[in-house]
C-alpha positions as a LaTeX table, in Angstrom:
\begin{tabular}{lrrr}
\hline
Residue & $x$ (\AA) & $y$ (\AA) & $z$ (\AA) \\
\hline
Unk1 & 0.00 & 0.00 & 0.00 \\
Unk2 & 1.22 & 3.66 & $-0.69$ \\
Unk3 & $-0.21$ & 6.73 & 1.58 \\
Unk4 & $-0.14$ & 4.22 & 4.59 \\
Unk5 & 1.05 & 6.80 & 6.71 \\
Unk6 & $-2.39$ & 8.79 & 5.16 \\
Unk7 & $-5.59$ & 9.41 & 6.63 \\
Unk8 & $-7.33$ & 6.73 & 4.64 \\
Unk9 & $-4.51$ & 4.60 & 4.51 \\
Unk10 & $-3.56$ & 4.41 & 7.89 \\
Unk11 & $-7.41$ & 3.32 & 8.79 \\
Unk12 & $-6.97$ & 0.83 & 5.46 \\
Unk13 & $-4.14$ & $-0.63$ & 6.69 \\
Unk14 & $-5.61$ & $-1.88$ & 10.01 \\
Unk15 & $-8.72$ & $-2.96$ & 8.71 \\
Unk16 & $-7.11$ & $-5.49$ & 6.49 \\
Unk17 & $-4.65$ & $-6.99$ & 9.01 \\
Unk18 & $-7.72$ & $-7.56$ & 11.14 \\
Unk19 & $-8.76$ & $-9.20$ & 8.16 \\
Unk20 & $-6.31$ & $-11.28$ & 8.06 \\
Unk21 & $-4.55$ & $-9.97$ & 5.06 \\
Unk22 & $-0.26$ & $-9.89$ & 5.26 \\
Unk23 & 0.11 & $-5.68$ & 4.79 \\
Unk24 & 3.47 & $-3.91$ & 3.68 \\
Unk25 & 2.65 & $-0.40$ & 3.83 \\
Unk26 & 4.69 & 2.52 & 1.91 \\
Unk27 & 5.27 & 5.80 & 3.77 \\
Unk28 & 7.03 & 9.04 & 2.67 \\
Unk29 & 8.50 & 10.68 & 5.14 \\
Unk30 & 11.10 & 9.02 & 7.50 \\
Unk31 & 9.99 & 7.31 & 10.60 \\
Unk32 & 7.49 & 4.26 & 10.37 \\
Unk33 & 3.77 & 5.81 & 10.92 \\
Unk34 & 3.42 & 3.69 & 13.56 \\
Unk35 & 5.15 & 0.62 & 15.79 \\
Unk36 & 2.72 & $-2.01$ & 15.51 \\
Unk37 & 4.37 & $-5.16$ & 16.29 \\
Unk38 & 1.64 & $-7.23$ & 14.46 \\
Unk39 & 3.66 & $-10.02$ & 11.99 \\
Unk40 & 1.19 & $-9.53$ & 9.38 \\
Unk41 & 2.46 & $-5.62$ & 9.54 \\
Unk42 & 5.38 & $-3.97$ & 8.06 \\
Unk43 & 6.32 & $-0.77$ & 6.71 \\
Unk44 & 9.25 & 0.80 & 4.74 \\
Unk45 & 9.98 & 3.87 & 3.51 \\
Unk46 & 9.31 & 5.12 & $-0.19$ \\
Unk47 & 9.25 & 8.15 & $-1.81$ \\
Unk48 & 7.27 & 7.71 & $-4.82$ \\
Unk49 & 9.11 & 10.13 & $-6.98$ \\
Unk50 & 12.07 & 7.36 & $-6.54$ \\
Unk51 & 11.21 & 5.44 & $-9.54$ \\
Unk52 & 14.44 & 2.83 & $-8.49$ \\
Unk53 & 13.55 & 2.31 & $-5.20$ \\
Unk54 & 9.69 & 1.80 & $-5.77$ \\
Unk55 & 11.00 & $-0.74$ & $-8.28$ \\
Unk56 & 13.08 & $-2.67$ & $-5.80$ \\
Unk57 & 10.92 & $-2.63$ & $-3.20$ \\
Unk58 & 7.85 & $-4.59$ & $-5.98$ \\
Unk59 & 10.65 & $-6.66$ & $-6.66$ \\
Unk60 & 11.20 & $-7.97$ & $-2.91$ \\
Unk61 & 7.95 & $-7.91$ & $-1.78$ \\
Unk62 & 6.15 & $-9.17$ & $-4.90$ \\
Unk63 & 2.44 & $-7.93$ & $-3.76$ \\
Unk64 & $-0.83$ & $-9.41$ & $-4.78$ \\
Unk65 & $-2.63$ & $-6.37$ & $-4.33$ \\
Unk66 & $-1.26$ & $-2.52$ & $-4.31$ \\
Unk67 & $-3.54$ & 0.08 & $-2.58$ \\
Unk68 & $-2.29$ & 3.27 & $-4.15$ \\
Unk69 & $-3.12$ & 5.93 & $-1.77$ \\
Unk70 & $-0.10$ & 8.17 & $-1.90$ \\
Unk71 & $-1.14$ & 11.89 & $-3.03$ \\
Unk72 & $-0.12$ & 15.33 & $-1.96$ \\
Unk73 & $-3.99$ & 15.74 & $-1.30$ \\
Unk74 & $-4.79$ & 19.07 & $-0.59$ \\
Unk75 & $-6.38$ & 21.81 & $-3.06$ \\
Unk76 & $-4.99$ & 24.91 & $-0.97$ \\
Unk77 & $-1.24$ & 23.10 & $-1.30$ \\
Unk78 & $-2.17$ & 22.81 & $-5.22$ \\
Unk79 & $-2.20$ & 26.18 & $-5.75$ \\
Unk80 & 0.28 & 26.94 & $-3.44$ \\
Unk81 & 3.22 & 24.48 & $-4.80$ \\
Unk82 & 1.46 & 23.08 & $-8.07$ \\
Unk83 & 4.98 & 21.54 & $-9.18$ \\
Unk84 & 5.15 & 19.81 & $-6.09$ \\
Unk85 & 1.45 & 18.44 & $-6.67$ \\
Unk86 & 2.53 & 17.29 & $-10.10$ \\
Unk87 & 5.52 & 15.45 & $-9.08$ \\
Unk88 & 3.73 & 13.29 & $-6.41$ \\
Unk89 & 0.86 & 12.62 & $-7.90$ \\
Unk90 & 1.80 & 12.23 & $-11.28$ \\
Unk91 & 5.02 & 11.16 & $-11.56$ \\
Unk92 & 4.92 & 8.78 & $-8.48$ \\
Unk93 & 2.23 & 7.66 & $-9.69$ \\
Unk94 & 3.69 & 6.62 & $-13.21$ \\
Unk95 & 6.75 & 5.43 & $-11.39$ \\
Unk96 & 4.53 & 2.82 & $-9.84$ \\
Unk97 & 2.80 & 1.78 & $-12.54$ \\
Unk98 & 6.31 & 1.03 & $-14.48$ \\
Unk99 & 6.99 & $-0.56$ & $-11.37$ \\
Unk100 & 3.89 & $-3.26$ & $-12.03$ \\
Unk101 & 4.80 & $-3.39$ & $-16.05$ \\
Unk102 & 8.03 & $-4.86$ & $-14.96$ \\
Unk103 & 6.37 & $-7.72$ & $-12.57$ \\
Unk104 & 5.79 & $-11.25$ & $-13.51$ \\
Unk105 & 3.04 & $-11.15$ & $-12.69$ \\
Unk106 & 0.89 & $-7.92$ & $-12.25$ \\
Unk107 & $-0.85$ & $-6.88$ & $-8.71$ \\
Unk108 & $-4.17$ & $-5.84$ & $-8.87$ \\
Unk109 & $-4.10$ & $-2.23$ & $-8.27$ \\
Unk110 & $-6.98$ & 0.18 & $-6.76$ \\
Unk111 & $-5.91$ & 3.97 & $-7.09$ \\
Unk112 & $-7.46$ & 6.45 & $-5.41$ \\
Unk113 & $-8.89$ & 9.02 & $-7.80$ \\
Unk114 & $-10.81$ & 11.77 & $-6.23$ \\
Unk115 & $-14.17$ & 13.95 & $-7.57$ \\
Unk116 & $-12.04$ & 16.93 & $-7.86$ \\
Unk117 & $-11.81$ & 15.40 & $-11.24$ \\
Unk118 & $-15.47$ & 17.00 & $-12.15$ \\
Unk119 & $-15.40$ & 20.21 & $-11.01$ \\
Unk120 & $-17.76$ & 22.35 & $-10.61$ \\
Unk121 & $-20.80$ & 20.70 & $-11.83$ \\
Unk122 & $-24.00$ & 22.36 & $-12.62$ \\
Unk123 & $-26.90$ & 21.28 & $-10.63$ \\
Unk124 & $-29.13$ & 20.16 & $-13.49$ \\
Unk125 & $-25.85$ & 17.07 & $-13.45$ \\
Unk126 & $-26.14$ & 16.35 & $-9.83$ \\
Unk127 & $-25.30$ & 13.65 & $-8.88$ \\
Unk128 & $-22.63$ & 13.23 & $-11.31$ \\
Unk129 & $-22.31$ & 10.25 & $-13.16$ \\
Unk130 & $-19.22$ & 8.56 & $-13.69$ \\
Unk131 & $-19.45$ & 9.57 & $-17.48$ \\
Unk132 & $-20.11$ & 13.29 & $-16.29$ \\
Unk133 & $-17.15$ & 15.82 & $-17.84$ \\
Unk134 & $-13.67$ & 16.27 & $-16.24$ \\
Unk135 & $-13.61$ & 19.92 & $-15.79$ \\
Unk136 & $-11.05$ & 20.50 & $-12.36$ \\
Unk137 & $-11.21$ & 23.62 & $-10.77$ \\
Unk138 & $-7.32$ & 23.49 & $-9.28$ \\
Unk139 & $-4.01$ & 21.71 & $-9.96$ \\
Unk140 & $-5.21$ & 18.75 & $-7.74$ \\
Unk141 & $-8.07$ & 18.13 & $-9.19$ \\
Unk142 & $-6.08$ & 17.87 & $-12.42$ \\
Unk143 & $-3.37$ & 15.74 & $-11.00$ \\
Unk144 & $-6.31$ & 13.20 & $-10.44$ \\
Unk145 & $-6.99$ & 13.51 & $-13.87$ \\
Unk146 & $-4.03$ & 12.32 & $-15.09$ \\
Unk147 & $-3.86$ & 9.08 & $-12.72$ \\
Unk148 & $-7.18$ & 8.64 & $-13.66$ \\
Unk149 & $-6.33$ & 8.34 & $-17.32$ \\
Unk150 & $-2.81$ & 6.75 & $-16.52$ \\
Unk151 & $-4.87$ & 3.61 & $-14.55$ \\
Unk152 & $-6.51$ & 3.19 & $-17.78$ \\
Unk153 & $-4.12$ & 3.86 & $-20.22$ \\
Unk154 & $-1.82$ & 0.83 & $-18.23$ \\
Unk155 & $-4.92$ & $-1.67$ & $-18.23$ \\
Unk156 & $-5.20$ & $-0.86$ & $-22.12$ \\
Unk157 & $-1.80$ & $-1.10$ & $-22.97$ \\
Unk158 & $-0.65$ & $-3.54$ & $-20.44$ \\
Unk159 & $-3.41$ & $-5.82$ & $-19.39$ \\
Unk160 & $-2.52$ & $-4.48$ & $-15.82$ \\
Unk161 & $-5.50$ & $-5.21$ & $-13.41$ \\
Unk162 & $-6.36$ & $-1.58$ & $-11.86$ \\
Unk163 & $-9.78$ & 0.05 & $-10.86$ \\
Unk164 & $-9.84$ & 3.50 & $-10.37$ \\
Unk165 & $-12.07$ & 5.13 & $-7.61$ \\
Unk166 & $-13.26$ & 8.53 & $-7.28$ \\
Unk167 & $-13.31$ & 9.46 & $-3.81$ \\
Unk168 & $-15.59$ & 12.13 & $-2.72$ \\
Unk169 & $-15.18$ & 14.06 & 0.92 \\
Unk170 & $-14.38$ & 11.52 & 3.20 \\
Unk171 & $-13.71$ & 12.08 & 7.38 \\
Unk172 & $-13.78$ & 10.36 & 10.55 \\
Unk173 & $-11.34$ & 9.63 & 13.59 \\
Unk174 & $-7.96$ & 11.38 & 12.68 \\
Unk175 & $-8.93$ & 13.55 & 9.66 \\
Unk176 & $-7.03$ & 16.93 & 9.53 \\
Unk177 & $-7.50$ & 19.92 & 7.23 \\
Unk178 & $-10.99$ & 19.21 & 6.02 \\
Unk179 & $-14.32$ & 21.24 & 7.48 \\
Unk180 & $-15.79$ & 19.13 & 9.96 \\
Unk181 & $-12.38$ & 18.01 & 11.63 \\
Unk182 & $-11.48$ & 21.78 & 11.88 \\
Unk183 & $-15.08$ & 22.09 & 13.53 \\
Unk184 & $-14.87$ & 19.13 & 15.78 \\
Unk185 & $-11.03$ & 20.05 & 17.00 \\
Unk186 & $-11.99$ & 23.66 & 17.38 \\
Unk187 & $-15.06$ & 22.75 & 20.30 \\
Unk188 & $-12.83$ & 20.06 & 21.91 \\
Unk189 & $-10.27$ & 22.50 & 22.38 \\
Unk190 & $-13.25$ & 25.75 & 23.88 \\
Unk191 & $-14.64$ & 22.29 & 25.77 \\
Unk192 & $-11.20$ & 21.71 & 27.79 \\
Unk193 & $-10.40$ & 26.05 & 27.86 \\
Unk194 & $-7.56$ & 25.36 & 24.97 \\
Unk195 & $-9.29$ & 28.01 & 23.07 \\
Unk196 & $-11.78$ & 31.12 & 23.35 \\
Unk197 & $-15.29$ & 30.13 & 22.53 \\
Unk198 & $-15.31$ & 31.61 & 18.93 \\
Unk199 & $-14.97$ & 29.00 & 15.82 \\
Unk200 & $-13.40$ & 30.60 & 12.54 \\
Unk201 & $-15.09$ & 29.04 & 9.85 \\
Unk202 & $-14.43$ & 29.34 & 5.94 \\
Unk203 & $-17.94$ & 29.22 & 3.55 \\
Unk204 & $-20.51$ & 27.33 & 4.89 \\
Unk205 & $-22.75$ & 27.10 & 1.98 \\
Unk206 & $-21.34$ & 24.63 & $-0.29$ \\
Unk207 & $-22.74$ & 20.84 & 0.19 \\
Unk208 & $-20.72$ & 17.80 & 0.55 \\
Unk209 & $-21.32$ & 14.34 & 0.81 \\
Unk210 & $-18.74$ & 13.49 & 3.68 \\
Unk211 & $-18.39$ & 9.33 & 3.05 \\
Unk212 & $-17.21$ & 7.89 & 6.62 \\
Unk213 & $-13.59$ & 7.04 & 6.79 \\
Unk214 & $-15.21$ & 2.96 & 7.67 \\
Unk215 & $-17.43$ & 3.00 & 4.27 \\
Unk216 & $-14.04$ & 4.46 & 2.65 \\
Unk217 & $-12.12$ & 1.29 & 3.72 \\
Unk218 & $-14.89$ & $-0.92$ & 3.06 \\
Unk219 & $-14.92$ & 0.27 & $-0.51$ \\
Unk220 & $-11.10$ & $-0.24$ & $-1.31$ \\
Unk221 & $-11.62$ & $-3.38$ & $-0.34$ \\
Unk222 & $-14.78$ & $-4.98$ & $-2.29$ \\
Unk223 & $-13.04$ & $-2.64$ & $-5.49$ \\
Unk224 & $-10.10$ & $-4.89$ & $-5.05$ \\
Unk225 & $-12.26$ & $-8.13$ & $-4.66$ \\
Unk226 & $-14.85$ & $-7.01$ & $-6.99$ \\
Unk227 & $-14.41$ & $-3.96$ & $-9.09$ \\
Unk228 & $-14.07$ & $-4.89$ & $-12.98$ \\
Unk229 & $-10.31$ & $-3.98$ & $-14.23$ \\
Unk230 & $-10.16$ & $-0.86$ & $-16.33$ \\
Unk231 & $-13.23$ & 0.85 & $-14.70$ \\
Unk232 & $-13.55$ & 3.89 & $-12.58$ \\
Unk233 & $-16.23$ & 4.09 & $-10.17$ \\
Unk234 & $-17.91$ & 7.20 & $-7.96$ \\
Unk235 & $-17.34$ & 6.12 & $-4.41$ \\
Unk236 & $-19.75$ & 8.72 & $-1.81$ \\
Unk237 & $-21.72$ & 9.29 & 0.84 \\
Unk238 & $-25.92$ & 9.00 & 0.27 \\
Unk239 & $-26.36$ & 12.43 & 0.48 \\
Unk240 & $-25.48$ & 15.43 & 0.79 \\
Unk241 & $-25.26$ & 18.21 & 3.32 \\
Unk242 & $-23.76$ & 21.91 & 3.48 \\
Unk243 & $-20.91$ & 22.93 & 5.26 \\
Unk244 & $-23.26$ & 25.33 & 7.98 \\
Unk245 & $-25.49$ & 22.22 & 8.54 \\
Unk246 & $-22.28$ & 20.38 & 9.28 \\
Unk247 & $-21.52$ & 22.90 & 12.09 \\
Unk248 & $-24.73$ & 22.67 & 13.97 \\
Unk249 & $-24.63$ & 18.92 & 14.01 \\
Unk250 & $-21.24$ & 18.75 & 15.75 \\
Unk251 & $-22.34$ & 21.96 & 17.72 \\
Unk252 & $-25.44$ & 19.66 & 19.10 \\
Unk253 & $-23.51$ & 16.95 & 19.39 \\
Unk254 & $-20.72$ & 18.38 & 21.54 \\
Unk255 & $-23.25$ & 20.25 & 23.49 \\
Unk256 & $-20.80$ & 23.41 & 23.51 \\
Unk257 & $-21.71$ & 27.03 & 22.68 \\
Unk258 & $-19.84$ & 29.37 & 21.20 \\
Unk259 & $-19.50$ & 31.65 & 18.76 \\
Unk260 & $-19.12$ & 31.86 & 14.64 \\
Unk261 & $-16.46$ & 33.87 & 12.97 \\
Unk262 & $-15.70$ & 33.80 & 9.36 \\
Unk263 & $-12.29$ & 33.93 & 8.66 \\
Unk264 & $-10.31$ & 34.99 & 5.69 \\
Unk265 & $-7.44$ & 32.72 & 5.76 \\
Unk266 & $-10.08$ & 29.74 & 5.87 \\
Unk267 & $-11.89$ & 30.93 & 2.60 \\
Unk268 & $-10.75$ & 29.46 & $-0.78$ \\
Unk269 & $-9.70$ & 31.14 & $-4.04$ \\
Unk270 & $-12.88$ & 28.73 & $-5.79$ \\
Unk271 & $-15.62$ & 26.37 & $-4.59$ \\
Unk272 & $-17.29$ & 24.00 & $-6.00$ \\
Unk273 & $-20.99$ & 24.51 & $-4.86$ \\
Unk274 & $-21.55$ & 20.79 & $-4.17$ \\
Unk275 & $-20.10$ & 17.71 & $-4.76$ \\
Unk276 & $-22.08$ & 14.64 & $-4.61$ \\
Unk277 & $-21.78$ & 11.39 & $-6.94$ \\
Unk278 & $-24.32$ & 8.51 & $-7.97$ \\
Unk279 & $-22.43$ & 5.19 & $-6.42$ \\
Unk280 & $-24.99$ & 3.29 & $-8.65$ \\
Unk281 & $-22.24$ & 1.53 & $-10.60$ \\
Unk282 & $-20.21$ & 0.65 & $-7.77$ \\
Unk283 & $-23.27$ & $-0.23$ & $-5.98$ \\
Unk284 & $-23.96$ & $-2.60$ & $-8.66$ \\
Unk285 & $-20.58$ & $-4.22$ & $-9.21$ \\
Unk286 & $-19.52$ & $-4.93$ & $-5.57$ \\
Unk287 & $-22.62$ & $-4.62$ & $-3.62$ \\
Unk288 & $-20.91$ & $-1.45$ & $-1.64$ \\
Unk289 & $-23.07$ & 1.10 & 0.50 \\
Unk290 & $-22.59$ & 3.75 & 2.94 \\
Unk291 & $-23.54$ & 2.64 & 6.01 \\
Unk292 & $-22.23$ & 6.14 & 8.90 \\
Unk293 & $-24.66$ & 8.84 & 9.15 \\
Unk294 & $-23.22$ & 12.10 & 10.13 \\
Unk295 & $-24.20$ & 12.35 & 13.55 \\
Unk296 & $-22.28$ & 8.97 & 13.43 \\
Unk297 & $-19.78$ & 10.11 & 11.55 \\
Unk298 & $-19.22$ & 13.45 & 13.57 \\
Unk299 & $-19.82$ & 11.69 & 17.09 \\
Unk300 & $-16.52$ & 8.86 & 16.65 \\
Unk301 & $-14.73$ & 12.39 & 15.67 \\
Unk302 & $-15.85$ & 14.50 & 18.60 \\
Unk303 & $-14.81$ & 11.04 & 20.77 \\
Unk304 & $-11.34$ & 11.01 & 18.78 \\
Unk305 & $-10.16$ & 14.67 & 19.47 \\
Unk306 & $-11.63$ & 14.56 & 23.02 \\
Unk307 & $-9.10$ & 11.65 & 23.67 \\
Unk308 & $-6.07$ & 13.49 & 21.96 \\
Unk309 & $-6.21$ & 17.08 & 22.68 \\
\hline
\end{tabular}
């Protein structure tokens, strides 16, 4: 797996060895993500952009299934560093799939794409389809692009087994730098007197569909067991909800008041109004659903922070 050290990945990773699954997982940065002394558990180091040492490491290791997770994965650092952006995403990702040309025999490989790819959809095309334009609204968004059409381009070209999913707004336990987490850690901190009771929010009226980091894992998994190679598939949350309604729930739920303040520094240069997807396909090919509500969703979050801040 590459990202384990990620959000997702780190949650991925766990759920398979409790499934009994042998994991190696890939991390960027030096320093193992984590200690676990669990023999179906291992991790090494691998920068992506390393095309020799992602080589080497397929080679000793010989995986059955590769879980590509590794991104730099955040719009605001897209526009910041765009080079950067293109590097990781593109180029490691390429680097990889080179990597799998040069097996004996290919892994199966689920990438995760993302539902930046769209854009910003017009409403009459909501939910979007997995046929619905690419139109990306920041470098990101077009990095996915390319590994969207580099997954397919391989399976083409190569026969190499992938299945591409486009991940829409996922959270839960241990999410940074995405609306509700910066919600949720802001009232645990005015909850324990870390912080003055005021939350600085960015624009609250866009919609998401925030997919639980559980349903996230859960659909890596059937993809790899089910998805059909060369295929991308929409992989979301049943519905949608915007960004203020997101705030009252963990509000409610954390039974603090305080006060809203916009902030400047929180508000981005473009928004998409909302992003939701039809998981129809995907629904249909693996049997996949969301199962989390957000009051779920928002509650394991609140229960998270409360334990670590």
């Amino acid at each position: 797996m590459t990202g384990a050290e990620g959000f997702i990945g780190s949650h991925l990773v766990q759920f398979l060895v409790r499934s009994g699954w042998s994991v190696t997982g890939g991390y960027r940065l030096h320093g193992a993500p984590c200690t676990s002394k669990h023999r179906n558990l291992r991790f090494v180091q691998c920068d992506l952009r390393n095309g020799q040492r992602v080589e080497q490491l397929l080679r000793e290791y010989r995986p059955g299934y590769i879980f590509h997770l590794a991104a730099q994965s955040l719009p605001i650092v897209s526009w910041v560093d765009p080079v950067d952006t293109f590097e990781s995403n593109i180029m490691g990702s390429l680097h990889l799939f080179e990597a799998v040309r040069q097996m004996k025999r290919s892994a199966i490989v689920v990438s995760a794409c993302s539902s930046a790819e769209y854009g910003d959809v017009p409403r009459s095309a909501i939910p979007v389809i997995e046929e619905t334009p690419l139109r990306p609204v920041h470098p990101y968004g077009i990095s996915k692009v390319c590994l969207d059409l580099l997954g397919r381009q391989y399976f083409r070209d190569y026969g190499i087994p992938i299945v591409n999913l486009r991940l829409f707004n996922t959270t839960g336990p241990g999410k940074t730098n995405d609306a509700p987490s910066d919600f949720v850690r802001q009232l645990v901190r005015i909850k324990k007197g870390k912080q003055p009771g005021v939350i600085e929010v960015g624009n609250l009226k866009p919609r998401r569909a925030f997919l639980d980091v559980e349903d996230a894992v859960n659909g890596f998994y059937l993809a790899a067991l089910k998805g059909n190679y060369g295929e991308v598939y929409n992989l979301c949350a049943a519905e949608t909800h915007s960004i203020g309604e997101v705030l009252r729930v963990a509000l409610r739920l954390s039974g603090v008041k305080a006060k809203v303040r916009q902030a400047s520094h929180l508000m981005r240069p473009s928004d998409e109004r909302i992003i939701f997807g039809s998981t129809e396909k995907f629904r249909r090919h693996t049997g996949w659903y969301s199962q989390k509500s957000l009051q779920e969703t928002i509650q394991s979050m609140l229960n998270y922070w409360d334990r670590f801040l």
